[in-house]
Biotite code that builds the C-alpha atoms (Angstrom):
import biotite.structure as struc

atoms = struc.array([
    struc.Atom([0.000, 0.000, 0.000], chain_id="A", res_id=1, res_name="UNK", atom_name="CA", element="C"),
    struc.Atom([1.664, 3.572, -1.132], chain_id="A", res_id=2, res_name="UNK", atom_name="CA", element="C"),
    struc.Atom([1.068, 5.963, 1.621], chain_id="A", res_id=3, res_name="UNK", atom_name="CA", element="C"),
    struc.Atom([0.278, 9.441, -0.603], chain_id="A", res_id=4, res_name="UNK", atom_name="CA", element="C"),
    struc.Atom([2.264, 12.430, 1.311], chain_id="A", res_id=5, res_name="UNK", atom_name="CA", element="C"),
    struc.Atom([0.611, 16.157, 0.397], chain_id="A", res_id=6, res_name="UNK", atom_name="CA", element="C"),
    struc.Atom([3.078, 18.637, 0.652], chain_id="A", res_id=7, res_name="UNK", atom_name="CA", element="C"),
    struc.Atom([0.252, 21.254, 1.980], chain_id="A", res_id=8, res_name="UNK", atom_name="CA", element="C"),
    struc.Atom([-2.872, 19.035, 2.892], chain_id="A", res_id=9, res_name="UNK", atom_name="CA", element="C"),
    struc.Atom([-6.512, 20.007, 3.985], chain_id="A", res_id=10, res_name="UNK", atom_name="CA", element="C"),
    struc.Atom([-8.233, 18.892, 6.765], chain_id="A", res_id=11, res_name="UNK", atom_name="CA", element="C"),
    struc.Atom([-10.251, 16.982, 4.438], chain_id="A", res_id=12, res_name="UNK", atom_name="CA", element="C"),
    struc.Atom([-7.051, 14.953, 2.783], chain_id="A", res_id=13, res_name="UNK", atom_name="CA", element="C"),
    struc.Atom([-5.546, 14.678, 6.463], chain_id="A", res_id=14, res_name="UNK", atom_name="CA", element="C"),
    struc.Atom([-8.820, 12.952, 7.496], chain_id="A", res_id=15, res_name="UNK", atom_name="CA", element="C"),
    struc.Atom([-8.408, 10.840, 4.773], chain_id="A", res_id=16, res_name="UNK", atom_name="CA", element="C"),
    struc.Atom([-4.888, 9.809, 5.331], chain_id="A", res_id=17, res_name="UNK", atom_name="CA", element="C"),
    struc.Atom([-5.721, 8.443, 8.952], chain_id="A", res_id=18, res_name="UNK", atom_name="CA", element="C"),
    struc.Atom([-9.065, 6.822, 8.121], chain_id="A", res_id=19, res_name="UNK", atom_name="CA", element="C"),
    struc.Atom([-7.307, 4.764, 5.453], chain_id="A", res_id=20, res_name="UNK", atom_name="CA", element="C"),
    struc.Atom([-4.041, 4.414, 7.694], chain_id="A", res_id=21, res_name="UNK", atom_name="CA", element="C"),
    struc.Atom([-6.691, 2.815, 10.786], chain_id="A", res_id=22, res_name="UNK", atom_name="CA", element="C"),
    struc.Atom([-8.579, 0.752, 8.446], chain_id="A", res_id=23, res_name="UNK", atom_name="CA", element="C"),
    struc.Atom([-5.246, -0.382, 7.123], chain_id="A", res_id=24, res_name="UNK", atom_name="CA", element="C"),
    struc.Atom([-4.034, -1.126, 10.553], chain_id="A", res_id=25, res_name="UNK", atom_name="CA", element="C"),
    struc.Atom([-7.596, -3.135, 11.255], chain_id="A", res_id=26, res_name="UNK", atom_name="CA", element="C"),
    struc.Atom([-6.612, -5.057, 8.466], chain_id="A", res_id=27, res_name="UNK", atom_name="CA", element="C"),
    struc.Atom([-2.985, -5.806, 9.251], chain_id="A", res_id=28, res_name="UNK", atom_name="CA", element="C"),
    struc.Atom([-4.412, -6.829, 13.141], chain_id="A", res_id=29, res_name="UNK", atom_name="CA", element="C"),
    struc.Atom([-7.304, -9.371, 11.522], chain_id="A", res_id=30, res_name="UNK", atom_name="CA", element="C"),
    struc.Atom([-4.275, -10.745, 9.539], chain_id="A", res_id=31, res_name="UNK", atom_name="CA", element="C"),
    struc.Atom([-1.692, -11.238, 12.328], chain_id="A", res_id=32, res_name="UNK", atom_name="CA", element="C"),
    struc.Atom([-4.809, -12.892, 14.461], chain_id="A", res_id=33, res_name="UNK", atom_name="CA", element="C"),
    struc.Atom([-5.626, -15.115, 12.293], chain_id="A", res_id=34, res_name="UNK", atom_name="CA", element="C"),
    struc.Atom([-1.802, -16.005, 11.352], chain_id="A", res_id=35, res_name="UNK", atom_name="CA", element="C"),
    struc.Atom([-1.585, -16.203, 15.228], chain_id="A", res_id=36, res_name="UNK", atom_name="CA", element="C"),
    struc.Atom([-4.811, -18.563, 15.463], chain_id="A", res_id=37, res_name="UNK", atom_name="CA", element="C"),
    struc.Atom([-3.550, -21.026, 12.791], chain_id="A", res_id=38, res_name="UNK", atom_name="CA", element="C"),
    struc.Atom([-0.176, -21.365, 14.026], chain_id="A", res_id=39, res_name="UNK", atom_name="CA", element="C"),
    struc.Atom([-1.730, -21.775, 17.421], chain_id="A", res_id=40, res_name="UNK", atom_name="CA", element="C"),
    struc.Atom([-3.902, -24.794, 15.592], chain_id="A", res_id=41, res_name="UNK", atom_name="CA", element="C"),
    struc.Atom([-0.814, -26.361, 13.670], chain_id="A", res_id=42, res_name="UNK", atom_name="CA", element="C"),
    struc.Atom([1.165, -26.118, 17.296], chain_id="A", res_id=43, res_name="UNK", atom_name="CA", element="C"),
    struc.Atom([-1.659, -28.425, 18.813], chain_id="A", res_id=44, res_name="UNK", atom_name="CA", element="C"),
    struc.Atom([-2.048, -30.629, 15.797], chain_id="A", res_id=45, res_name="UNK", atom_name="CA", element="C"),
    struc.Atom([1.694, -31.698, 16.157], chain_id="A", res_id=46, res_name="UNK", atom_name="CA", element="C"),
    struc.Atom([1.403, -32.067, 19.837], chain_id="A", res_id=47, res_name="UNK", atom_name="CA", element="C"),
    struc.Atom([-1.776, -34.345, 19.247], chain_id="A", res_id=48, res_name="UNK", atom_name="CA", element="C"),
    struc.Atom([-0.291, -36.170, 16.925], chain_id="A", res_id=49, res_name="UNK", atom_name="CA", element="C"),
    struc.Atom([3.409, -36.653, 19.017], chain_id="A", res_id=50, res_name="UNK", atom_name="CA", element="C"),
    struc.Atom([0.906, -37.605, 21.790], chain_id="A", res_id=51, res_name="UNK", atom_name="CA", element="C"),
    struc.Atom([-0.583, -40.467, 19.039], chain_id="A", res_id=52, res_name="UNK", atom_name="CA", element="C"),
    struc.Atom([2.351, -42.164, 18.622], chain_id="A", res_id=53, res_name="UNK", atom_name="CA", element="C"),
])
């Protein structure tokens, strides 16, 4: 994602910039939770499966 830098911005563009920059952050957090959740899965799936054999 290209962050857009205004060399004089309005109030308008500034709003702008940080409404896209929180949903972008929303975004990046709903990714790293669900990295977190599957790699939290895979973790017990091994130990299940060191606990099968």
């Amino acid at each position: 994602m290209v962050k857009q830098r205004y060399s004089a911005p309005s109030e308008e563009q500034e709003d702008f910039a940080s409404y896209t920059e929180l949903r972008y952050m929303d975004q990046r957090t709903l990714c790293y939770q669900s990295l977190a959740v599957s790699m939290a899965n895979k973790q017990s799936e091994a130990i299940h499966n060191d606990q099968n054999h």
